[in-house]
C-alpha positions in Angstrom: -48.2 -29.2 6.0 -48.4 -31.1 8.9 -50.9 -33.9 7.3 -48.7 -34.1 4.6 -45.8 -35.2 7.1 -48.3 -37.4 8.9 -49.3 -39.1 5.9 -45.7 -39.4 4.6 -44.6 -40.5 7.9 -47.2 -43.2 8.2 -46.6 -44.1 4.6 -42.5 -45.1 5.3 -43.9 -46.8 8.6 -46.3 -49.2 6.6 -43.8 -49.8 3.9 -41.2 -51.1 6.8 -43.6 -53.0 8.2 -44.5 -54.5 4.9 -41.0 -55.1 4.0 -40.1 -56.8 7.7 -42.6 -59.6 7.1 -41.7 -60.4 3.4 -38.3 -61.2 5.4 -39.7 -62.9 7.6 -41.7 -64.8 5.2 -38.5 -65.4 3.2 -36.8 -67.4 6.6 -37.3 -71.0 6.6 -38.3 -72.8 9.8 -35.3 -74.7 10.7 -34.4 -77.8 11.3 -34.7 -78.4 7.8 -35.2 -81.9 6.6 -32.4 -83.4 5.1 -33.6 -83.9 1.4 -35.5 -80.6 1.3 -32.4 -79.2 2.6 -30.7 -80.4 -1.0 -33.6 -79.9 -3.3 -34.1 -76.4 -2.0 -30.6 -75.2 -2.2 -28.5 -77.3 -4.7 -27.3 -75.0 -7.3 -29.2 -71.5 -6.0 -27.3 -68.4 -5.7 -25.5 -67.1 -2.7 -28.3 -64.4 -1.7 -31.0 -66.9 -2.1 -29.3 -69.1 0.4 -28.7 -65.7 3.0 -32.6 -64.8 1.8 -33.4 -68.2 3.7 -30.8 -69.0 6.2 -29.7 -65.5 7.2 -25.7 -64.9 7.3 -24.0 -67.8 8.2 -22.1 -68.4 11.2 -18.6 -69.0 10.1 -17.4 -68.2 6.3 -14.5 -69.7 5.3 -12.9 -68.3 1.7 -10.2 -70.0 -0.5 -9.2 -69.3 -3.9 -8.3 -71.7 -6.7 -8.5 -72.8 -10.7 -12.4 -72.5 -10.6 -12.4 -68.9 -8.8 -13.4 -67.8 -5.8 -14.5 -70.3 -3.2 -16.5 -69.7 -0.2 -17.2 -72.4 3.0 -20.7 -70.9 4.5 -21.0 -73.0 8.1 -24.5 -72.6 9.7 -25.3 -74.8 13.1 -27.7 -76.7 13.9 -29.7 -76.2 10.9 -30.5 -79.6 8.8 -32.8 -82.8 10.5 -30.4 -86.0 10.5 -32.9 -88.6 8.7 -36.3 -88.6 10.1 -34.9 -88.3 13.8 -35.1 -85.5 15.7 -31.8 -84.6 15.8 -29.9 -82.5 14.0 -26.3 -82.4 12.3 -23.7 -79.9 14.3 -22.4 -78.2 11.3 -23.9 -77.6 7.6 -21.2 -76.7 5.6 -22.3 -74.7 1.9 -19.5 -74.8 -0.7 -20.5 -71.3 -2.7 -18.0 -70.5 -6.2 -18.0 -68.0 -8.1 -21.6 -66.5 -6.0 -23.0 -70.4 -6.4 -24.0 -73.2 -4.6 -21.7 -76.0 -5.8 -21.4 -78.3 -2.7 -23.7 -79.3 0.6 -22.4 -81.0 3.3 -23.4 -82.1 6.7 -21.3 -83.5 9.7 -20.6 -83.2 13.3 -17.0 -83.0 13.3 -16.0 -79.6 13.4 -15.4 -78.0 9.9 -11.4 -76.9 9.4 
């Protein structure tokens, strides 16, 4: 009885293991450059962008004609040009569970 805990034990232990570094794997190094930034996200679904980006740091919701509208802010995260700076504050429009809009600035997001 007591292997078959082991084993089960060890079993549940690999599979979070396993499952920590697909995660891991599925986090992008950050900052992003600013094309990729638009190629990879433009038009993905909400959970592929928290998949990648993790929760954001500021949501922002609205409704109107075209449904539900969500303002996803994340710092810091998106290479300005080719410098090695980055913008303050990406801002990801998200309706109806989509990515509709992508916008980066450094004035503070209202």
């Amino acid at each position: 009885m007591k292997k078959i805990i082991s084993r089960i034990v060890m079993a549940a232990s690999i599979g979070l293991l396993m499952s920590a570094s697909v995660y891991a794997d599925s986090m992008i190094k950050e900052p992003i450059p600013e094309f990729e930034f638009v190629k990879m996200f433009s038009g993905k679904d909400a959970d592929f962008v928290k998949q990648h980006l993790g929760e954001p740091d500021e949501v922002m919701k609205r409704e109107n004609d075209s449904g539900k509208v969500e303002f996803w802010i994340y710092k810091n995260i998106v290479e300005i040009g080719k410098s090695d700076e980055t913008y303050k504050y990406t801002q990801i429009g998200i309706i109806n569970g989509y990515v509709e809009t992508l916008g980066n600035t450094n004035r503070t997001p209202k």
